[in-house]
C-alpha positions as CSV (number, residue, x, y, z in Angstrom):
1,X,20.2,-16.7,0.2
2,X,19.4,-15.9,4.1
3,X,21.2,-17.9,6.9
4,X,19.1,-17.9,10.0
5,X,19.3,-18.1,13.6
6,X,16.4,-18.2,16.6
7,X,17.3,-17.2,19.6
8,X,15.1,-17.5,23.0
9,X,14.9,-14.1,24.8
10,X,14.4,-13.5,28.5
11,X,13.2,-10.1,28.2
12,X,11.8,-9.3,25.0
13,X,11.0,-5.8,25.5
14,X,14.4,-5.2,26.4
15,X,15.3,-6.8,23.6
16,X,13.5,-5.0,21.0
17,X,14.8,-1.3,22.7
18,X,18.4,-2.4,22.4
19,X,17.5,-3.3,19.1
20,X,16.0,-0.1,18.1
21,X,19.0,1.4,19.4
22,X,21.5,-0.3,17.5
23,X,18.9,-0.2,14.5
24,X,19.9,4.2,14.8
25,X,23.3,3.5,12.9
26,X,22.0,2.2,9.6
27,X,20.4,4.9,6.5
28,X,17.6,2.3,6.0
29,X,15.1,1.6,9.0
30,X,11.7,-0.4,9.2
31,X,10.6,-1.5,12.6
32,X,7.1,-2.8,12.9
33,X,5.4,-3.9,16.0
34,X,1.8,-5.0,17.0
35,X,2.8,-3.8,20.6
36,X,1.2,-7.1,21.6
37,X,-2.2,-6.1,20.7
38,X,-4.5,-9.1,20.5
39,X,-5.6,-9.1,17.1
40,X,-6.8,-12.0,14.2
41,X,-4.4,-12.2,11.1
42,X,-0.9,-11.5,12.6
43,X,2.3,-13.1,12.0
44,X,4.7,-12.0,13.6
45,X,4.6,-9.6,16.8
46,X,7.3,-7.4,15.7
47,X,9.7,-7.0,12.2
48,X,13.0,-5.2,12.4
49,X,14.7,-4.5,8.6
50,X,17.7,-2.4,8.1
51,X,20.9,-2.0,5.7
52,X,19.5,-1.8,2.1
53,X,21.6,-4.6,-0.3
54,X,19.0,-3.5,-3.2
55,X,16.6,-1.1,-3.4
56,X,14.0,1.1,-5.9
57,X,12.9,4.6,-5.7
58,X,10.2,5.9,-7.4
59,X,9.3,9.6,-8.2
60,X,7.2,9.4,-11.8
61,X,4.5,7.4,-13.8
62,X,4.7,3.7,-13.9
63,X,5.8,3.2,-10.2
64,X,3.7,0.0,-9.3
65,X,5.3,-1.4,-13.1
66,X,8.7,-1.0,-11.6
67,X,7.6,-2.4,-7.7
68,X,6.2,-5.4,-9.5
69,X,9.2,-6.0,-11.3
70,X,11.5,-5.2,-8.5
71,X,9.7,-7.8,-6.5
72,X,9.4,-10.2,-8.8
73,X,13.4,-9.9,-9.9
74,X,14.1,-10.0,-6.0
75,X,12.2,-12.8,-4.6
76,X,13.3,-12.0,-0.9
77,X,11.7,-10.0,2.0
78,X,11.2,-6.1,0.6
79,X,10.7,-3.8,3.2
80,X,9.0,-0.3,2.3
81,X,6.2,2.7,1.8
82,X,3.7,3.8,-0.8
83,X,3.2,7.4,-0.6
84,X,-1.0,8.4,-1.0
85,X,0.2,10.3,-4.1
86,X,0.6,7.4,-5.7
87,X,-3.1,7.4,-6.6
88,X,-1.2,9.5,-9.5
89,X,0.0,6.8,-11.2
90,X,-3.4,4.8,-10.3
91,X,-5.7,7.2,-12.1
92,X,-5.8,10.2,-14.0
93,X,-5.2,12.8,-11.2
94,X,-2.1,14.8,-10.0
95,X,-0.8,16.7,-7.1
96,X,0.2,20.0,-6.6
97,X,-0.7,21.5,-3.0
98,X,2.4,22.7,-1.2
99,X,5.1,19.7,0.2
100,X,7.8,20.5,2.7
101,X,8.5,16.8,3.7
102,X,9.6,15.6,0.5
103,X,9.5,12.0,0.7
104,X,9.9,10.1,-3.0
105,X,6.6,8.5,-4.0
106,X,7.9,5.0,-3.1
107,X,10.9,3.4,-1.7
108,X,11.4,-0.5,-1.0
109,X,14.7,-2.2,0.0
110,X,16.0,-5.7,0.7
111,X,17.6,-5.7,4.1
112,X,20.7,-7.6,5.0
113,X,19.7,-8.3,7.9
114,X,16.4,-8.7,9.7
115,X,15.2,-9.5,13.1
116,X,11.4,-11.6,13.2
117,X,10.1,-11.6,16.6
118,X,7.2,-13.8,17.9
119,X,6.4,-14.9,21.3
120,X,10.0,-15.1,23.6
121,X,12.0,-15.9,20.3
122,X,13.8,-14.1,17.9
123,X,14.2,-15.2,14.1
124,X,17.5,-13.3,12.7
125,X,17.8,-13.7,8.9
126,X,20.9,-12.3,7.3
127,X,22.2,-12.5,4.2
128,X,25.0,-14.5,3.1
129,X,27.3,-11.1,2.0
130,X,27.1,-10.6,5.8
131,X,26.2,-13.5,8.0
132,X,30.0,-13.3,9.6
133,X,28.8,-10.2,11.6
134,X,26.0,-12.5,13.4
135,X,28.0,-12.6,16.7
136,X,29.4,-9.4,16.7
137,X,26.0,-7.6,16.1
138,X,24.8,-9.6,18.8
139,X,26.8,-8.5,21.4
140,X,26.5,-5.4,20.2
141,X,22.8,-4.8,20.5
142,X,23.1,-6.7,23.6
143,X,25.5,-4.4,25.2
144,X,23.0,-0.8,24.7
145,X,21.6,0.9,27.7
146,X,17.9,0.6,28.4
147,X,15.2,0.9,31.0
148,X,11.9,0.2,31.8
149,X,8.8,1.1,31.4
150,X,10.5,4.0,30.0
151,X,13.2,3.3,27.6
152,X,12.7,6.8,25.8
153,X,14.7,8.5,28.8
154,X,17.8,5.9,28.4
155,X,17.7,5.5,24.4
156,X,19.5,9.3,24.1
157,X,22.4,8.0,26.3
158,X,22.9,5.8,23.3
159,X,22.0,8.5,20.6
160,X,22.4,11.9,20.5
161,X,21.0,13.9,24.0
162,X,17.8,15.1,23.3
163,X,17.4,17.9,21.5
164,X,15.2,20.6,24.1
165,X,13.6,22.8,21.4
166,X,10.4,24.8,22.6
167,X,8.1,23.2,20.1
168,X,5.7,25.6,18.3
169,X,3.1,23.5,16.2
170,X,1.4,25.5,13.7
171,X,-2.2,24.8,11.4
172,X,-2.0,24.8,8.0
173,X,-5.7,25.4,7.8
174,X,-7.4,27.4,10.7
175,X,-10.7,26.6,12.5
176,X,-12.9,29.0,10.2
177,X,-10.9,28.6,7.1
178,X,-11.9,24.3,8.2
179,X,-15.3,25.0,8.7
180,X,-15.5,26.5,5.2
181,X,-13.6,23.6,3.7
182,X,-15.6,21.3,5.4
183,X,-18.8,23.3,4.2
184,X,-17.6,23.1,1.0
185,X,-17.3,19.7,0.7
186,X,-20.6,18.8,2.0
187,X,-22.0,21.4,-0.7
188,X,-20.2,18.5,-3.3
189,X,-22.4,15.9,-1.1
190,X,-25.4,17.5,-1.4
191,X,-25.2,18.1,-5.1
192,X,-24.6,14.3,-5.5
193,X,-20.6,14.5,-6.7
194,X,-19.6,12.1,-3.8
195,X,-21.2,10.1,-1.0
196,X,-18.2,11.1,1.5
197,X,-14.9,11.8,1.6
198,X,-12.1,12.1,4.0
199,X,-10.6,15.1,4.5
200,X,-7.7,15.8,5.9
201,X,-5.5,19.2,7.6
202,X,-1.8,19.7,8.6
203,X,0.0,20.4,11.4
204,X,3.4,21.8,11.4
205,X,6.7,22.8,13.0
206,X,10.1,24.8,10.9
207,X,12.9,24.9,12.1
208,X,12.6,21.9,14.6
209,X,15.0,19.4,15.3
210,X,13.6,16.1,16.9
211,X,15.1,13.1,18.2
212,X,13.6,10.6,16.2
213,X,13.9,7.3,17.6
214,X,13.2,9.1,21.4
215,X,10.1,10.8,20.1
216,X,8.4,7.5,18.2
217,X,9.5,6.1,21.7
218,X,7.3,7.9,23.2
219,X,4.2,8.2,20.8
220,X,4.3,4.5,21.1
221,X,4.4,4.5,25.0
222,X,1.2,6.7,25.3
223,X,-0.7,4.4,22.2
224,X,0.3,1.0,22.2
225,X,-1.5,0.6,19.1
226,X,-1.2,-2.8,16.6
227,X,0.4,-1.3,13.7
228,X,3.0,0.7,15.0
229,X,6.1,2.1,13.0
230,X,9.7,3.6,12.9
231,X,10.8,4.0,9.0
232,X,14.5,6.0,8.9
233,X,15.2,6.6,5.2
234,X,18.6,8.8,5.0
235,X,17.3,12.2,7.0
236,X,13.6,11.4,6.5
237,X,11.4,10.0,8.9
238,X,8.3,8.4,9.5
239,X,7.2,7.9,13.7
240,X,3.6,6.5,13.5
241,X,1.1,4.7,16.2
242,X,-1.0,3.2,13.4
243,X,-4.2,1.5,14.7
244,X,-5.1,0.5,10.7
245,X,-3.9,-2.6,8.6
246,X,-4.3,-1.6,5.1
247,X,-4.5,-5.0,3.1
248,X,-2.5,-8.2,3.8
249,X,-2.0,-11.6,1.7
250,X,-1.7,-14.7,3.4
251,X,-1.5,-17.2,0.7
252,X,-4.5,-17.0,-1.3
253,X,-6.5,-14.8,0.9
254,X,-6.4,-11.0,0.6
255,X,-7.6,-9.4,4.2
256,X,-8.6,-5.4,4.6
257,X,-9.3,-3.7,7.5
258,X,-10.8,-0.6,7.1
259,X,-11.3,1.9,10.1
260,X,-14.1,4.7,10.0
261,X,-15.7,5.7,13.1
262,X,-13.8,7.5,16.4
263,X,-14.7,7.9,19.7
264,X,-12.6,9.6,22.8
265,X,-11.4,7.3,26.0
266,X,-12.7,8.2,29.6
267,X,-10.6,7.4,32.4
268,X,-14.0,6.8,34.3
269,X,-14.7,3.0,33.6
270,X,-18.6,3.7,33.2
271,X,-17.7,6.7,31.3
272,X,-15.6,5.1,28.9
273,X,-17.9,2.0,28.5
274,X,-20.9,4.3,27.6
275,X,-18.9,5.7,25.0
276,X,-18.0,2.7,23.3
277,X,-21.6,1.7,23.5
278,X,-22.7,5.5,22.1
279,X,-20.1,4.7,19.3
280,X,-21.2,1.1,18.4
281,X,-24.9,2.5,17.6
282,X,-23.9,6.0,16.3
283,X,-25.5,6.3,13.0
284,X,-23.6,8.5,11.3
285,X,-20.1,6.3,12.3
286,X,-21.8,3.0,11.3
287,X,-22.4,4.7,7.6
288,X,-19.6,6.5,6.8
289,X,-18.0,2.6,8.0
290,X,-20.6,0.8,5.7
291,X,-20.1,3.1,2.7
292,X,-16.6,2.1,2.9
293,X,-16.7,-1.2,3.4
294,X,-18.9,-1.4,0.0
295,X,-15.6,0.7,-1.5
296,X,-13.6,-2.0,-0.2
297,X,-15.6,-5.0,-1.5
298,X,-15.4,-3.1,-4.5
299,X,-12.2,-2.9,-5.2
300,X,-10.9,-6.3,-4.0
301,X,-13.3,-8.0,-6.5
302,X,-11.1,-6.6,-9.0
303,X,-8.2,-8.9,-8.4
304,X,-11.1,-11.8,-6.5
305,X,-12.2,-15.5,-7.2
306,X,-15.6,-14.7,-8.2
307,X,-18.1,-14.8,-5.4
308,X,-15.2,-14.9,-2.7
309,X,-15.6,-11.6,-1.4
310,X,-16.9,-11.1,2.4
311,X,-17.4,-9.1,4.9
312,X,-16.2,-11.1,8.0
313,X,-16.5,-8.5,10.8
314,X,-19.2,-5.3,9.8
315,X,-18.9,-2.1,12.3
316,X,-17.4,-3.9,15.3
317,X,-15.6,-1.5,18.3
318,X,-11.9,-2.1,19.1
319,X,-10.5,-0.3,22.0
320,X,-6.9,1.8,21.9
321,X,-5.1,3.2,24.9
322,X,-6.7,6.6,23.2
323,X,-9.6,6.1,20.9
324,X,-12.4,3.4,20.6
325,X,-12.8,2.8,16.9
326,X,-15.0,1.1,14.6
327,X,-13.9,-1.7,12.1
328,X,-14.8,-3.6,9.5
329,X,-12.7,-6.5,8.3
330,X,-13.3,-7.5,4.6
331,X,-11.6,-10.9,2.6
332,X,-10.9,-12.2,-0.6
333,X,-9.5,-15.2,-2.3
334,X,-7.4,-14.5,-5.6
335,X,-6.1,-17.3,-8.0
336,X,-2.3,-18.5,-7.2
337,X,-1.5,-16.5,-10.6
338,X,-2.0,-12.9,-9.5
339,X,0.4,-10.8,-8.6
340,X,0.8,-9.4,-5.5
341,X,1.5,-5.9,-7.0
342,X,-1.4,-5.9,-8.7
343,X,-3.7,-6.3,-5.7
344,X,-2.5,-3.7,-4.1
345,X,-2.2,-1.2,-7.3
346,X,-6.0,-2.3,-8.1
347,X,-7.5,-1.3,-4.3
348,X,-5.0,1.9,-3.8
349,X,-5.0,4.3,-2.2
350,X,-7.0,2.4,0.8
351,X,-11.2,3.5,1.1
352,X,-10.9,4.5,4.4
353,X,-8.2,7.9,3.3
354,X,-10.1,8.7,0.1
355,X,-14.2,8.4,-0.2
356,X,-17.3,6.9,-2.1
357,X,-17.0,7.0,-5.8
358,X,-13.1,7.1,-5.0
359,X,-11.8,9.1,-8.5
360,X,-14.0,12.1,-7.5
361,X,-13.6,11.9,-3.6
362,X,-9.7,12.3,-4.5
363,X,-10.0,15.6,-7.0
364,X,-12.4,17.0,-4.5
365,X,-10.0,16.3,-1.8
366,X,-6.8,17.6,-3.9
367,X,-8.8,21.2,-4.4
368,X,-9.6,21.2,-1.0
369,X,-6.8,20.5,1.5
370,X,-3.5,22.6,1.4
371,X,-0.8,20.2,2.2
372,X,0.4,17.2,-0.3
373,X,-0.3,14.1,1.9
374,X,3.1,12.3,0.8
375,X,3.2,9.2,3.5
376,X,0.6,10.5,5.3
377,X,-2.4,8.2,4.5
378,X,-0.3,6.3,2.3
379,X,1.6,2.8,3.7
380,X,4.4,0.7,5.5
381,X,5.0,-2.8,5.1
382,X,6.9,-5.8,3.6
383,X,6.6,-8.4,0.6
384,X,7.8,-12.1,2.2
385,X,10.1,-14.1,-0.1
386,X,6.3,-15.9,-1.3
387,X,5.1,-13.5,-2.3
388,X,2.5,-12.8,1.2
389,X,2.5,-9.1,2.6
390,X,1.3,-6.8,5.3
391,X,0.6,-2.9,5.1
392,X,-0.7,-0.7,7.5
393,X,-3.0,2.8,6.8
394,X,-0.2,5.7,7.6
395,X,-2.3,8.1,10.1
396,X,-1.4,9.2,13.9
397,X,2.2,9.7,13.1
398,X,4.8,11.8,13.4
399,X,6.9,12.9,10.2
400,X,9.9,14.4,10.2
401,X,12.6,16.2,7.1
402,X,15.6,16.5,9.5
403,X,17.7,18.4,7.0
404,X,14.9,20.5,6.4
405,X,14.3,20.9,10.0
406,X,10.7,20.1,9.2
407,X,7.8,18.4,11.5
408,X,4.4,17.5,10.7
409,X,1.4,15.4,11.2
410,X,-1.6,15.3,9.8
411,X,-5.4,14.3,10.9
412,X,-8.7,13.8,9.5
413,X,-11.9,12.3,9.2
414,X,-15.4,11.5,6.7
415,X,-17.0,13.9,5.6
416,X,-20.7,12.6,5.1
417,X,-24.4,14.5,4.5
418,X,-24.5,14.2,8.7
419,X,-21.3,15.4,9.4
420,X,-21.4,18.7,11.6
421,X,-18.3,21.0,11.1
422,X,-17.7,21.9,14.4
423,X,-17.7,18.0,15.5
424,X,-15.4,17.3,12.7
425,X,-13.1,19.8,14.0
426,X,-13.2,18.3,17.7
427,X,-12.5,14.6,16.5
428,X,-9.4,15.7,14.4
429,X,-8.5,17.3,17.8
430,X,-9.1,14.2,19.2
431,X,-6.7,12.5,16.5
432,X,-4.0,14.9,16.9
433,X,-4.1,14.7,21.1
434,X,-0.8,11.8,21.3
435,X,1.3,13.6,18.6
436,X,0.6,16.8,20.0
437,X,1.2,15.7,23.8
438,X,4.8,14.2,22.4
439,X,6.1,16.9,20.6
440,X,4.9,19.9,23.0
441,X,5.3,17.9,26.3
């Protein structure tokens, strides 16, 4: 079905912007990169999918049905997102709070052609329909303008020149009208409706035009983090810096990597060390981590091999170029018969974005926040031709209606019994800082 090539690069990150850059001219984007971060569980360092041959969109009940039988009928790479709404079709719940974005519940294609990179090589995988353009393309990417370390500046000699608009971002909930939200919800806690629950508040710009691929450039420059993505679907948009894998299947094994507990960087080497080390025996962050990690078990022993569930790595502190954060890693081993659909449908939406007992965290969170989450908190990633798959937790990203002239991210964090409001508020500040820094210089 695919014919393949490797090729042996001598500058890789080169590579990967002329890539990007040719990537611009295509309605269906997903580029995926691990920015090189070291990290157990990876495949490939970075993924590039574009031209859809197939595809399925998905706006109603019976979405996962219709991804299971679209990956089934396909059997070939499937590149694609799962809004958080989604939990819709999971569960009885619905959404109504306000949506400007507008992004269809689901979309997955199959891409003509796609670029696999790890280590100085390049696997290129086209389809047959197209496999005559090989050289062509090849000379093509290889002929776009780039520079280093910052290839945002040359990328709009290749697009469109950047568009200079005084960015205004905007709060969809203010600080008092959060701290009474947030008080709210920890009025649910103390009754005994939920455990925690992760709450979430927009950010906005109208009437904003964006460069899109010079913008994610730049998010990812300042945060290097391991689950970084560009997704271009016709004028919609997602620019994320992703430090969270959702859930992946290698084979028999199902991996999730939950991540609940933040902590700001110092510049000051003792500084920053100290708060790593205040983070790793926080008590609060090492509970709101635990509670979830019990969601997780929970919901991979729906789909597990009895007894098979483990936690392999319980609270430990990864470092990001701008937040230390706590993970847990959780496994599973599922019998060769299960489909992969159906371990994702059975553990969506992902712990660490809803709360402990999940079904109430979400209707508490629906009556709560203002904005429909859409992509935000929901996922990005691809199905392999056997069936394996990766997805990553949609949060510190960037996404953008560019008909509607629309721009938003969106932050948040776990509400618990311990949780102060006014802390709260400073770590979704903390969240927001790289999108904020890109988009209002």
């Amino acid at each position: 079905m695919r014919t393949t090539q490797i090729h042996r690069l001598d500058n890789v990150n080169q590579f990967k912007n002329q890539l990007l850059i040719w990537s611009q001219q295509f309605d269906d984007v997903i580029w995926l990169d691990s920015n090189n971060y070291e990290q157990n569980h990876s495949n490939f360092e970075a993924v590039l999918a574009v031209d859809a041959f197939t595809s399925v969109q998905t706006n109603f009940e019976g979405s996962f049905e219709m991804l299971k039988e679209y990956q089934t009928n396909v059997n070939d790479w499937i590149f694609g997102y799962l809004t958080y709404d989604l939990k819709n079709d999971v569960e009885d719940l619905s959404s109504s709070n306000f949506d400007s974005l507008q992004f269809p519940d689901l979309y997955f294609f199959q891409p003509k052609k796609l670029f696999l990179f790890k280590g100085d090589q390049v696997e290129i995988q086209y389809l047959k329909c197209v496999d005559d353009e090989f050289e062509d393309d090849l000379k093509e990417i290889q002929s776009k303008k780039t520079c280093h370390p910052e290839p945002f500046d040359c990328a709009q000699d290749e697009l469109s020149r950047r568009v200079s608009n005084d960015i205004k971002v905007k709060l969809r909930i203010h600080k008092d009208e959060y701290f009474e939200k947030v008080n709210n919800m920890l009025a649910h806690i103390h009754r005994g409706d939920i455990y925690e629950a992760n709450f979430c508040q927009e950010f906005y710009a109208e009437n904003t035009s964006i460069n899109p691929l010079d913008t994610y450039l730049k998010l990812n420059n300042i945060s290097n983090p391991p689950f970084a993505t560009f997704l271009k679907f016709g004028d919609k948009y997602l620019l994320s810096a992703s430090p969270e894998r959702y859930l992946k299947k290698d084979k028999e094994t199902i991996i999730s990597q939950p991540i609940k507990g933040t902590a700001k960087r110092s510049e000051n080497t003792l500084e920053d060390e100290a708060l790593k080390e205040a983070l790793s025996k926080d008590t609060k962050e090492r509970s709101e981590n635990i509670m979830i990690v019990d969601l997780v078990r929970n919901d991979l022993s729906k789909t597990a091999i009895k007894g098979s569930v483990k936690v392999e790595e319980l609270t430990k502190i990864y470092t990001f170029d701008q937040v230390h954060q706590m993970i847990s890693t959780v496994t599973s081993k599922i019998k060769e018969t299960t489909h992969a659909v159906d371990v994702i449908k059975s553990t969506f939406p992902m712990g660490s974005m809803t709360g402990v007992p999940k079904i109430s965290a979400m209707r508490i969170i629906e009556a709560l926040e203002e904005t429909r989450r859409g992509l935000y908190s929901g996922s990005v990633g691809y199905f392999s031709p056997t069936s394996d798959f990766d997805f990553n937790v949609v949060i510190r990203s960037i996404l953008y209606n560019k008909t509607k002239k629309y721009v938003s991210y969106s932050v948040g964090g776990a509400i618990t019994a311990k949780s102060d409001p006014l802390k709260e508020y400073e770590e979704c500040l903390v969240k927001a800082k790289a999108m904020r820094t890109v988009l209002e210089n």
